[in-house]
Rosetta silent file (secondary structure, phi, psi, omega in degrees, C-alpha in Angstrom):
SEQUENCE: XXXXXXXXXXXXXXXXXXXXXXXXXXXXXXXXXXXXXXXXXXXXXXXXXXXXXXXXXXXXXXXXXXXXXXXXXXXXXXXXXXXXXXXXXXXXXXXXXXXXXXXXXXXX
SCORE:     score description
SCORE:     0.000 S_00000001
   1 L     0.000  -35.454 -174.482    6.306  -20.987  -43.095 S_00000001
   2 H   -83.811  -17.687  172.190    8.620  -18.932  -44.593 S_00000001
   3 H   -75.812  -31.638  172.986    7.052  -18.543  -48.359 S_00000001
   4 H   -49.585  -21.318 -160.897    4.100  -18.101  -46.325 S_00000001
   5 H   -99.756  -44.579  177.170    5.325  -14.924  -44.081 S_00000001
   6 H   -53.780  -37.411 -166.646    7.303  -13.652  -48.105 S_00000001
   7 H   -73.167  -24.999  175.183    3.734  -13.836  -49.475 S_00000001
   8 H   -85.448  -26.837 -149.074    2.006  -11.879  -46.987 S_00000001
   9 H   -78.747  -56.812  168.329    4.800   -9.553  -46.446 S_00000001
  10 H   -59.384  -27.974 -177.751    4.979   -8.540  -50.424 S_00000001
  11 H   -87.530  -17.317 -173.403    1.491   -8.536  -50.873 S_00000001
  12 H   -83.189  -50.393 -168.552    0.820   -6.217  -47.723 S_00000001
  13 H   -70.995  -43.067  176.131    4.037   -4.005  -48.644 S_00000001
  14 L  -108.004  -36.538 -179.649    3.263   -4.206  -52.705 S_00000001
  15 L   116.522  165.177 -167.815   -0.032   -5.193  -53.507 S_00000001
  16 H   -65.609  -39.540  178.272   -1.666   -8.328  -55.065 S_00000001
  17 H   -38.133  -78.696  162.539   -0.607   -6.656  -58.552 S_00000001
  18 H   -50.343  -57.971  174.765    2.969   -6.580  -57.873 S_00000001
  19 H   -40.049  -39.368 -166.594    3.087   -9.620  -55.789 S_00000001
  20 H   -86.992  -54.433 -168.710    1.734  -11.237  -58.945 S_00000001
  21 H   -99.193   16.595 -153.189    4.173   -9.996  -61.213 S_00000001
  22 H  -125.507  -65.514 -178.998    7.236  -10.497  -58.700 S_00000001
  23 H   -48.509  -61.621 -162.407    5.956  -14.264  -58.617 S_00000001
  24 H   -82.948  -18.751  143.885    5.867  -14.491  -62.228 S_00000001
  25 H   -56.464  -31.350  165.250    9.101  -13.238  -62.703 S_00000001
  26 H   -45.549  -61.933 -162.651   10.573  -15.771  -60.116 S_00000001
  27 H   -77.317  -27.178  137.813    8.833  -18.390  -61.524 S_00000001
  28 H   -14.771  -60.693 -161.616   10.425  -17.123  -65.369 S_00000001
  29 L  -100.453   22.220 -166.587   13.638  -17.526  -63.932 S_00000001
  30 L    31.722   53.222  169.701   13.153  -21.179  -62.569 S_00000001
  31 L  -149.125   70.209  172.786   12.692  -20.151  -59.261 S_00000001
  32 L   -66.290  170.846 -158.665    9.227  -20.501  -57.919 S_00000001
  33 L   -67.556  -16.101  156.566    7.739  -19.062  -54.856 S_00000001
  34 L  -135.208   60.855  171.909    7.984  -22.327  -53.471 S_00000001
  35 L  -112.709  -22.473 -162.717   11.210  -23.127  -54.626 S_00000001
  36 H   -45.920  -65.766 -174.188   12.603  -19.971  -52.614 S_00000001
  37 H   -46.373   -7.134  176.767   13.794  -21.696  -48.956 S_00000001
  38 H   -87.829  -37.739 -178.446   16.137  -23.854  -51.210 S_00000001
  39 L  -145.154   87.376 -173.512   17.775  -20.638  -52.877 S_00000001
  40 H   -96.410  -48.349  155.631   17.470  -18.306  -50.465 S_00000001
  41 H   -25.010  -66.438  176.535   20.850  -16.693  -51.929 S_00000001
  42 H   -64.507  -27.361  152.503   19.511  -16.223  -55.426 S_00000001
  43 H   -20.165  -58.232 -162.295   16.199  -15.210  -53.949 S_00000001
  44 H   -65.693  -79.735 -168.035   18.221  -12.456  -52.133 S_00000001
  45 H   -54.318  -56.157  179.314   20.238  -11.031  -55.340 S_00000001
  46 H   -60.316  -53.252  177.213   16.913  -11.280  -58.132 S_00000001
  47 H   -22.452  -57.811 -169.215   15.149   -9.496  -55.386 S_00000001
  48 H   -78.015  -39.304  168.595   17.675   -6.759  -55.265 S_00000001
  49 H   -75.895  -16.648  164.275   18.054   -6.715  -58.873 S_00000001
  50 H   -58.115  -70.450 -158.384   14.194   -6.640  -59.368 S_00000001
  51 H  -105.976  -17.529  162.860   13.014   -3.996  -57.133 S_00000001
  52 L   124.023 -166.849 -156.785   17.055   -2.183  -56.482 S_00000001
  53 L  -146.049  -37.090 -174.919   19.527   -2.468  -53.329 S_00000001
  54 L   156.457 -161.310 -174.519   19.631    1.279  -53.010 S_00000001
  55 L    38.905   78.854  166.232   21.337    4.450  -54.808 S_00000001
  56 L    83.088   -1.277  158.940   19.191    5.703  -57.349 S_00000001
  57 L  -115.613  155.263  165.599   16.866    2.684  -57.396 S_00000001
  58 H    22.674   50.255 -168.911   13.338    2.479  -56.081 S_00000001
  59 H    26.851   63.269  152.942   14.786    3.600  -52.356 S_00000001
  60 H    51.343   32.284  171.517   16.756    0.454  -52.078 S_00000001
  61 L   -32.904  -52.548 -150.596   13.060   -1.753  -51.732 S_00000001
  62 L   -65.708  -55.500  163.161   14.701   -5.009  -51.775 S_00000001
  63 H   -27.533  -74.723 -172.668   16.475   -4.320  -48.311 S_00000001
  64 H   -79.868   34.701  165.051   13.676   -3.048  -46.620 S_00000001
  65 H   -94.558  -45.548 -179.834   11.405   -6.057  -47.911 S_00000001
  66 H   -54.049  -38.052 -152.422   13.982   -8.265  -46.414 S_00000001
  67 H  -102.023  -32.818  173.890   14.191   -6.760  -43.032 S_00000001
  68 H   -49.763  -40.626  168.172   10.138   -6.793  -43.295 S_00000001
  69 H   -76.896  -44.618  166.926   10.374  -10.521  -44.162 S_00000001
  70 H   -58.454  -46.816 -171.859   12.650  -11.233  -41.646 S_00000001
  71 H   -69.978  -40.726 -172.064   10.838   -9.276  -38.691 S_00000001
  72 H   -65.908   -6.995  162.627    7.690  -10.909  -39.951 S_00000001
  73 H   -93.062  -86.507 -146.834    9.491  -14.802  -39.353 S_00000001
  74 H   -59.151  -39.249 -164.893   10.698  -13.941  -36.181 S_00000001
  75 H   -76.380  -37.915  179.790    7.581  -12.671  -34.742 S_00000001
  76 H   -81.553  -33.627  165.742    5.497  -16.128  -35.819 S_00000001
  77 H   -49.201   -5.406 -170.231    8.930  -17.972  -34.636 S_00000001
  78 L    30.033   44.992 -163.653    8.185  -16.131  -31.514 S_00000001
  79 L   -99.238   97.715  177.046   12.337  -15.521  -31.993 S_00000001
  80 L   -71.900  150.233 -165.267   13.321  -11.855  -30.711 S_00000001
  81 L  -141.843  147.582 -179.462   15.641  -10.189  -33.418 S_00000001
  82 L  -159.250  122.071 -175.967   17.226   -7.457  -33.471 S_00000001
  83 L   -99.572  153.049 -176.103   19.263   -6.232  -36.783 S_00000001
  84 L  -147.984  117.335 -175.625   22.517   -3.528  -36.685 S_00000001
  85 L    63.780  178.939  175.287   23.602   -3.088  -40.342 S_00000001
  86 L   -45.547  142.959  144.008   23.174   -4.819  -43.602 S_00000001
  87 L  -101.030  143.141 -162.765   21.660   -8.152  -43.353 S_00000001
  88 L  -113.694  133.559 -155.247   22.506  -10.557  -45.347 S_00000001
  89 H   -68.323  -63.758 -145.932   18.861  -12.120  -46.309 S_00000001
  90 H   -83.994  -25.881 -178.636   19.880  -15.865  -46.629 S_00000001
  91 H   -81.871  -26.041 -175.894   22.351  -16.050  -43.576 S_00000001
  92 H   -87.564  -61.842 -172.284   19.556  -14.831  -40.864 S_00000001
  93 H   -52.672  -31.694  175.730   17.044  -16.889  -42.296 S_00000001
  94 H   -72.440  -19.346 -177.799   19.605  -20.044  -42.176 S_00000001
  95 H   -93.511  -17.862 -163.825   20.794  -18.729  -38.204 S_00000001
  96 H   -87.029  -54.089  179.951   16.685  -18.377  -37.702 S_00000001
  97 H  -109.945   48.463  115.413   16.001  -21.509  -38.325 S_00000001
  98 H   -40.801  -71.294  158.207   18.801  -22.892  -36.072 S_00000001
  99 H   -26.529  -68.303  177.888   17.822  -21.012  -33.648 S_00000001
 100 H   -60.870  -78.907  142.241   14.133  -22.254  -34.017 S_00000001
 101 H    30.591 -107.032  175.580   15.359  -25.826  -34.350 S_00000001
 102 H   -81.668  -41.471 -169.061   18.052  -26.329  -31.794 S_00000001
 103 H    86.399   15.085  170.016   16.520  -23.677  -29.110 S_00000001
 104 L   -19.900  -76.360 -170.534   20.162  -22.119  -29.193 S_00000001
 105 L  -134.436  169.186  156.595   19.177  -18.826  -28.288 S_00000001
 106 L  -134.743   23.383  172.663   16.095  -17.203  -28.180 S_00000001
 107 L  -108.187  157.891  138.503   17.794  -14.024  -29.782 S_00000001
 108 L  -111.515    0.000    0.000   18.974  -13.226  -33.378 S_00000001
């Protein structure tokens, strides 16, 4: 589910174009798109070095892809979330699906 919800989210947010050439850099780097849930840390970091983190690149894309990617999991997880600062990409997806899982919470 979850390379499914990054693939719509980058292709709705970037375009098939980009999405395509995102992919192919991923898969370059021996990390295809469905290799990601497995390295969701390095996922996190080429992202941010791909498209920027913030300061003087591309308005910090890589963030707000994440938090895009993220809202877009919890809403088919039917998980309410709610973020307050940086997220760190790889720990909310690893607390989400705990959450989803166990039945913990039904908050992030």
């Amino acid at each position: 589910m979850l390379v499914q919800v990054i693939d719509e989210v980058i292709k709705y947010s970037l375009g098939e174009v980009n999405a395509t050439i995102i992919y192919g850099y991923f898969k370059k780097i021996n990390c295809p798109v469905d290799k990601i849930p497995e390295n969701l840390d390095f996922f996190s970091m080429e992202l941010r070095r791909l498209l920027g983190s913030g300061r003087g690149q591309i308005l910090g894309s890589a963030p707000i892809l994440e938090r895009a990617i993220l809202k877009a999991l919890c809403k088919k997880l039917e998980i309410n979330c709610q973020f307050e600062g940086p997220v760190n990409f790889a720990e909310y997806v690893k607390k989400l699906k705990e959450v989803y899982n166990h039945g913990k919470d039904d908050a992030c």
